[in-house]
C-alpha positions in Angstrom: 27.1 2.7 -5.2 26.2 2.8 -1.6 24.7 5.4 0.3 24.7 6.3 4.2 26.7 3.0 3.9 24.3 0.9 4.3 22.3 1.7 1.0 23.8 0.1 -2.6 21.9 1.2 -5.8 22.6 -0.3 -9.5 20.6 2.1 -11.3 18.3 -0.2 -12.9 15.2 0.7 -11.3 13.6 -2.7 -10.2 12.8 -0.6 -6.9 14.1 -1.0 -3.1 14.5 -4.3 -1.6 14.7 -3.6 2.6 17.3 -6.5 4.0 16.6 -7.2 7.8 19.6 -9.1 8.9 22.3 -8.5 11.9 24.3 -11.0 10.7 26.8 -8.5 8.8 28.3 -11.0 6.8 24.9 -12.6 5.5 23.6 -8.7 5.2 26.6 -7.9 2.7 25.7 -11.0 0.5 22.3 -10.2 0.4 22.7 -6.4 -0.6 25.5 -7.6 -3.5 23.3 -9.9 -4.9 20.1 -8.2 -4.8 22.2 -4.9 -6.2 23.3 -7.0 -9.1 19.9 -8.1 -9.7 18.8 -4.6 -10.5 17.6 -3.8 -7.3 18.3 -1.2 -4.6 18.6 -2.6 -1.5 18.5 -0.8 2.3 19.8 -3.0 5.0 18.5 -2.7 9.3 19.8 -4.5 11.7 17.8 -4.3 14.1 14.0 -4.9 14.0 12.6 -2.0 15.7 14.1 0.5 13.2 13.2 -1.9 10.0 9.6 -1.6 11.4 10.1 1.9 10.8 11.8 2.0 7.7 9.3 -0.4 6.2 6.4 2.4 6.6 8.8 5.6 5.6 10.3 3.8 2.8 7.9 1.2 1.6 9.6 -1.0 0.0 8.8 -3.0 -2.9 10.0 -6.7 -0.3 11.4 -7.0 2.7 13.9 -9.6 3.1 13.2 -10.5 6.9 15.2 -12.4 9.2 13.2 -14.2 11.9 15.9 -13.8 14.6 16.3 -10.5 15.2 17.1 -7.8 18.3 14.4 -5.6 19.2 11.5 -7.2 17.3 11.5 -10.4 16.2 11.1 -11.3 12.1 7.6 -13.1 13.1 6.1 -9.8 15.4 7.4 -7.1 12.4 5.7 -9.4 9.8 2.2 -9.6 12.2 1.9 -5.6 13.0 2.4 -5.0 9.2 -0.5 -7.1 8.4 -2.2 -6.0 11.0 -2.0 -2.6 9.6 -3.2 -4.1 5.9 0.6 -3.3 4.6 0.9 -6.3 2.4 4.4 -5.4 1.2 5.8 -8.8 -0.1 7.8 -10.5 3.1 10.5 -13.7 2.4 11.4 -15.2 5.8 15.0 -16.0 6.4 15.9 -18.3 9.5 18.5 -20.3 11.0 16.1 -22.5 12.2 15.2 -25.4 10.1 11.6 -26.3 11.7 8.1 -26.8 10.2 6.6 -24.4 13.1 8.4 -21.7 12.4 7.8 -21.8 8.8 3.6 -22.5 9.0 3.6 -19.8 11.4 5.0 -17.7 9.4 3.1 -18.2 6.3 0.0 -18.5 8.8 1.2 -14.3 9.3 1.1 -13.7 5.9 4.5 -14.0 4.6 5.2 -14.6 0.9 8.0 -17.2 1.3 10.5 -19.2 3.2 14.8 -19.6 2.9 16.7 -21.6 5.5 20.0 -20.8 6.5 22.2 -21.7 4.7 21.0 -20.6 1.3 22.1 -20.0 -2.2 22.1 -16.2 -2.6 21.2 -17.1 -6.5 17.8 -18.3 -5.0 17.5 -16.1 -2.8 17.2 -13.6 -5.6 14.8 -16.2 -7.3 12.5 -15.8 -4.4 12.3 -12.1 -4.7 11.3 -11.8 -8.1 8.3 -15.0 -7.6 7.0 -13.3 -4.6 6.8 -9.9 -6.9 5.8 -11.6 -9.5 2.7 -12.8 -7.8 2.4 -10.0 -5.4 2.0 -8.2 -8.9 -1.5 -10.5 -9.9 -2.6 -9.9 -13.1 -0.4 -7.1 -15.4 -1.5 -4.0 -15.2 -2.7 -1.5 -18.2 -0.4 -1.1 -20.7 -1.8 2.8 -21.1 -1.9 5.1 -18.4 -4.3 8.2 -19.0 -4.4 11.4 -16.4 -6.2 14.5 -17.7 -4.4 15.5 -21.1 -1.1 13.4 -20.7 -1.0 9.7 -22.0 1.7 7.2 -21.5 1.9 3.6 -23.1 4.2 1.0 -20.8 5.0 -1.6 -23.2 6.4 1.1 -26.2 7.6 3.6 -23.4 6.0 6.6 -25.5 4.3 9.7 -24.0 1.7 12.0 -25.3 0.5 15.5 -24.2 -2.7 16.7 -25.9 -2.0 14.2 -28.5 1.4 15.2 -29.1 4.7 13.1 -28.6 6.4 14.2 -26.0 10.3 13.1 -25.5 11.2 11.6 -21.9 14.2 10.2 -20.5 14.2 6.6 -19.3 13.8 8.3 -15.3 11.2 10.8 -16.2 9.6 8.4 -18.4 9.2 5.7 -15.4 8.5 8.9 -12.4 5.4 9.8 -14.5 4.3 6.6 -14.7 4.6 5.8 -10.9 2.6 9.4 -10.2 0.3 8.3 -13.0 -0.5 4.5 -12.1 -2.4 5.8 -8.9 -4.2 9.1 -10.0 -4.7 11.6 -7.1 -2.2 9.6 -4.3 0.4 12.1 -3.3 3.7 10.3 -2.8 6.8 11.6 -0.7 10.1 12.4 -1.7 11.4 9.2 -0.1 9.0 6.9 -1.2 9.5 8.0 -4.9 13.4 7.5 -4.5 12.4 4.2 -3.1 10.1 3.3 -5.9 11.4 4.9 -8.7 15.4 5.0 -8.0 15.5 2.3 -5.7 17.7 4.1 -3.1 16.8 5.2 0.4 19.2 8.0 0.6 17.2 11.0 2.9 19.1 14.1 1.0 18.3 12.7 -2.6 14.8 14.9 -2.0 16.2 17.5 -4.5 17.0 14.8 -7.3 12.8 14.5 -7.2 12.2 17.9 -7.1 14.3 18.3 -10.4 13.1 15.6 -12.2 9.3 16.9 -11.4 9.9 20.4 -12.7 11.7 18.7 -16.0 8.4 16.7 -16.6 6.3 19.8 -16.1 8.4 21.6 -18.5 8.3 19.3 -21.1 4.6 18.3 -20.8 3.6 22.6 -20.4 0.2 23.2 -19.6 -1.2 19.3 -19.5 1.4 18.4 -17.2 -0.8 16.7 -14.5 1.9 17.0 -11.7 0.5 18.5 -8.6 2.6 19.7 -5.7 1.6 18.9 -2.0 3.6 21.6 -0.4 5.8 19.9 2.6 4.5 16.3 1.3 5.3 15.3 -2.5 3.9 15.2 -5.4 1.0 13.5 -7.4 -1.0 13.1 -10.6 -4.4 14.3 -10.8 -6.6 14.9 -13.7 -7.4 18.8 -12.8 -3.7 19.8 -13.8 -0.6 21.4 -11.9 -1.0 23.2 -8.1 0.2 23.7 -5.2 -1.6 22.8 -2.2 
């Protein structure tokens, strides 16, 4: 499915994959592959307005062409680790030259193609660089206030009681849960959790929010940020 027509979603929730590419051609074998991997995928072509749609969206990789217009692949990759945003980065270039590639692992990027590629790898790439960008696995239980949710059997609990969640509801708790107290906007919760980028899905958070707090009741740990998102926290629902 695509979205604002440059947006294509499988539904498998392995999270939004920013392409930078103006290369239309190489842009639309990206996207299909990455889409068939599981992933969502967002395409710019231009690197001014990636910049920006790497901070709105925040990604979980950015697929990054070096040659781009506006700003280069190398100078979006520098300001984003200048800014501490170490969202996983795989170079892609035309240019087949040691320089370019030490400098750009010298920036901090996670990896390196050369055009041309195999998109097969380049789907490879993505996972190793989230693979490692992951580091060691995190809990397998998540805990906020009365509400307790185990990963690996997908089960949750409020006030010791089992509580029945869909696969989406199941996997937005645990994004609100895995960082206790962080309020997290529509988009970047349709980036995360959906894997699409599409600006007038806000609503399809704001359902599956008040189906959680229905189902969990009174331990619900959901928090509402009014005109900002939503969050976890251990002192129970509000609105702030």
């Amino acid at each position: 499915m695509r979205l604002n027509g440059d947006v294509e979603n499988s539904g498998e929730g392995r999270g939004l994959v920013l392409v930078v590419e103006d290369e239309h051609a190489i842009a639309d074998l990206e996207r299909l592959y990455l889409a068939r991997a599981g992933f969502g995928v967002h395409v710019e072509r231009d690197g001014t307005m990636a910049l920006a749609r790497i901070r709105q969206l925040r990604p979980v990789a950015v697929v990054l062409d070096v040659g781009l217009p506006g700003l280069d692949g190398v100078e979006i990759c520098r300001r984003l680790r200048e800014e501490d945003d170490w969202t996983p980065v795989l170079f892609v270039t035309a240019r087949d030259d040691e320089v370019d590639r030490v400098l750009g692992l010298e920036l901090g990027a996670d990896d390196y193609l050369t055009k041309p590629f195999s998109p097969r790898e380049l789907v490879a790439r993505v996972r190793s660089v989230l693979r490692r960008a992951a580091g060691p696995q995190a809990p397998r239980v998540l805990s906020v206030g009365r509400v307790r949710l185990d990963l690996g059997r997908r089960s949750a609990e409020a006030d010791g009681e089992p509580v029945q969640l869909t696969a989406m509801e199941f996997d937005l708790l645990a994004h609100l849960m895995s960082q206790p107290g962080r309020v997290f906007s529509r988009e970047q919760l349709l980036s995360a959790v959906w894997g699409q980028a599409d600006y007038a899905g806000g609503r399809t958070v704001d359902v599956h929010v008040a189906q959680l707090r229905a189902k969990l009741g009174d331990a619900s740990p959901l928090r509402t940020s009014r005109g900002v998102g939503y969050s976890a926290t251990a002192d129970g629902p509000a609105s702030t």
